[in-house]
C-alpha positions as CSV (number, residue, x, y, z in Angstrom):
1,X,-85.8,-161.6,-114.1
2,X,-86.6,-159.3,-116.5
3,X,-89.0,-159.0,-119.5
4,X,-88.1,-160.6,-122.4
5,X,-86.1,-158.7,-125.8
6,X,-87.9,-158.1,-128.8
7,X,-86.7,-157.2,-131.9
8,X,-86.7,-153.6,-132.0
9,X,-88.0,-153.4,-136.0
10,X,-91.9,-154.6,-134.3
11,X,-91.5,-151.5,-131.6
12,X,-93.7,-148.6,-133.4
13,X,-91.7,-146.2,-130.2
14,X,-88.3,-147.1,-131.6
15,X,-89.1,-146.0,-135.2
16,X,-91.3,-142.9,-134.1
17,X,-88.2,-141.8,-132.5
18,X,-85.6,-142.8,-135.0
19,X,-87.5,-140.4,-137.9
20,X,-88.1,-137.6,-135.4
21,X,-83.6,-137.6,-135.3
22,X,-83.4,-137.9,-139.1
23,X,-85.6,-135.7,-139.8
24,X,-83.5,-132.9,-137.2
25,X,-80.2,-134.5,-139.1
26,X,-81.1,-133.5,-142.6
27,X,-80.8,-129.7,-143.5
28,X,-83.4,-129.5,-146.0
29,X,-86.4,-128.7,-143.8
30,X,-84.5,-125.8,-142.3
31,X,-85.9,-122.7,-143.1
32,X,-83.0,-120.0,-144.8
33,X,-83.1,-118.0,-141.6
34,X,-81.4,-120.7,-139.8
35,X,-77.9,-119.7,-141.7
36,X,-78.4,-116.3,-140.4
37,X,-78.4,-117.1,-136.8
38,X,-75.0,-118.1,-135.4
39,X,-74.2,-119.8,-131.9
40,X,-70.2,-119.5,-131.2
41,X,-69.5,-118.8,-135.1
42,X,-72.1,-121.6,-136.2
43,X,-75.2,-121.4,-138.1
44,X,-78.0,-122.7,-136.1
45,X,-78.6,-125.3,-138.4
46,X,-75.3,-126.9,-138.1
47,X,-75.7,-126.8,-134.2
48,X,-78.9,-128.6,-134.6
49,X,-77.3,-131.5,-136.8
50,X,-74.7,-131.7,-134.6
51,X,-76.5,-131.7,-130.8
52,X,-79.1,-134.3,-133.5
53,X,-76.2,-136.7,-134.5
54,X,-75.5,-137.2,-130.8
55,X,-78.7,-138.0,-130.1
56,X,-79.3,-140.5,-132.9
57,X,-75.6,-142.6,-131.9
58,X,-76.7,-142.4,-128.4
59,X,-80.0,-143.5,-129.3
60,X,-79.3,-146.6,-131.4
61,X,-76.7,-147.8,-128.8
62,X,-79.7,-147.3,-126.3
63,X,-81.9,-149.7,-128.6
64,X,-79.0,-152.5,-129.2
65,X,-78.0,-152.7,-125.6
66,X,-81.8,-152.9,-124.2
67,X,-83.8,-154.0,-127.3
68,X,-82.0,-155.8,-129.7
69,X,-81.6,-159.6,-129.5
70,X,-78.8,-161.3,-130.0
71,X,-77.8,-164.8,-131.0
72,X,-75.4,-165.0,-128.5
73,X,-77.8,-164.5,-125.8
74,X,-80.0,-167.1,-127.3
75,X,-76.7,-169.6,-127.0
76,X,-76.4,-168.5,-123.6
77,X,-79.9,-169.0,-122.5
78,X,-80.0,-172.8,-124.2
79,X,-77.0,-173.6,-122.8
80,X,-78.0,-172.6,-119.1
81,X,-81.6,-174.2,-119.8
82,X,-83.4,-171.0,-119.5
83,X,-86.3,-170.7,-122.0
């Protein structure tokens, strides 16, 4: 079938990926000029948090869908005898 889940906190790609988005979520690293440029009457900064934050829910519902393990799967599997 197919290979078997892992938690996602022992996945070094998961976390590389997961600071990459909060660091593009959290303002502070901006540089000032950012406030200056506007796309459609907002500051490129905001743009970026926002385009970011979409990422990083689509991201995280990519990782518990595929990666996370859940007890009820575990149930499932013992019930139906697969180890």
């Amino acid at each position: 079938m197919g290979k078997p889940k892992k938690e996602p906190i022992k996945n070094g790609k998961i976390w590389v990926i997961f600071g990459i988005l909060l660091a593009l979520i959290t303002p502070w690293y901006f540089p000032e000029s950012f406030g200056e440029i506007l796309i459609y009457g907002m500051p490129l900064w905001a743009v970026i948090i926002i385009i970011a934050s979409i990422l990083l829910s689509a991201f995280l519902s990519y990782v518990i869908k595929y990666h996370w393990m859940l007890e009820e799967e575990n149930e499932k599997d013992e019930t139906e005898g697969v180890k």
